[in-house]
C-alpha positions as CSV (number, residue, x, y, z in Angstrom):
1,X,-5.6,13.0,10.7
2,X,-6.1,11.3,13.8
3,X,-3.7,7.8,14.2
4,X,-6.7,5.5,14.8
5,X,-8.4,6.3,11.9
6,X,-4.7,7.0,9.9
7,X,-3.7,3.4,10.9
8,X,-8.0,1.6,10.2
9,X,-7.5,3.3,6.7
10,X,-3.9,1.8,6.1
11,X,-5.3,-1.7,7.5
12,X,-8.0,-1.3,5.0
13,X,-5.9,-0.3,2.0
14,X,-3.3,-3.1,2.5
15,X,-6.3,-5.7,3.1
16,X,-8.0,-4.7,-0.2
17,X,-4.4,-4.7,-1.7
18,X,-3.5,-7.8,-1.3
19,X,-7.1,-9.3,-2.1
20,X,-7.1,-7.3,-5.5
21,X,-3.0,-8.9,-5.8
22,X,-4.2,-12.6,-4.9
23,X,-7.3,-12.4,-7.4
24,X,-5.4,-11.1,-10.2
25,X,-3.2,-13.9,-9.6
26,X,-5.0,-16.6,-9.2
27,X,-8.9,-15.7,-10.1
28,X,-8.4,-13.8,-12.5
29,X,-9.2,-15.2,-16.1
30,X,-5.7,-15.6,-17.6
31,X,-7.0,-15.4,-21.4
32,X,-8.0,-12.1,-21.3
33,X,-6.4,-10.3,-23.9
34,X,-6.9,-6.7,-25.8
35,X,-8.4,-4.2,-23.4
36,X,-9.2,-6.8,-20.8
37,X,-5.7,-7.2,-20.8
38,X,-4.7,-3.5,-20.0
39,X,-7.2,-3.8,-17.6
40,X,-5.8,-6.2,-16.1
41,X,-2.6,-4.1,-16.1
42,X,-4.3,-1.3,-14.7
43,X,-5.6,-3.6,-11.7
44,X,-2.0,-4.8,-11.1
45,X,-0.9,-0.9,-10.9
46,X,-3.6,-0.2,-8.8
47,X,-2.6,-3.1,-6.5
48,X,0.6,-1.4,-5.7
49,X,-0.3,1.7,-5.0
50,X,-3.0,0.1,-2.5
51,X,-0.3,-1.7,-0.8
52,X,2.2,1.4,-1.4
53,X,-0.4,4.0,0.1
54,X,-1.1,1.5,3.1
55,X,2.2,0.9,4.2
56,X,2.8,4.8,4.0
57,X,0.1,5.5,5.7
58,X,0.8,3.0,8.6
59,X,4.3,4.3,9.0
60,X,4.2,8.7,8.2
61,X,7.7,9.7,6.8
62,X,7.7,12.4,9.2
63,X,7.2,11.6,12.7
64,X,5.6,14.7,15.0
65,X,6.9,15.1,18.7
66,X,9.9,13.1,18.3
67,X,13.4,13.6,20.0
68,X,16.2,13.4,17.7
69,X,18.9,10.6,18.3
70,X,22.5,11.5,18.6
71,X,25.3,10.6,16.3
72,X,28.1,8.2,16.4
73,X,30.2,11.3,17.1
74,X,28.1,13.3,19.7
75,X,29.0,13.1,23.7
């Protein structure tokens, strides 16, 4: 995936994120109970993996073309 559109799609997830977070919060309708209420889980759950899949989009766990740093121990 090319990092332009790697890094626009982890800018959208963690945008959409933390909207989804802030309304559950604080829009949200905080008598909802039953199966509004596991929605309501759901929606939480899904907020973290927005803000989850964002971040590790935004910063890969493997870098390419990178030089490795030497240790403590290394001359």
């Amino acid at each position: 995936m090319n990092l332009v559109w790697r890094r626009t799609c982890a800018v959208a997830a963690l945008l959409l994120g933390i909207t989804l977070g802030l309304w559950i919060a604080f829009g949200a309708p905080h008598e909802w109970d039953g199966a509004l209420g596991l929605l309501r889980l759901a929606l939480g759950m899904v907020t973290l993996v927005l803000i989850s899949g964002g971040a590790w989009l935004m910063f890969p766990a493997t870098a390419q073309n990178t030089i490795p740093t030497p240790g403590p121990l290394d001359l």
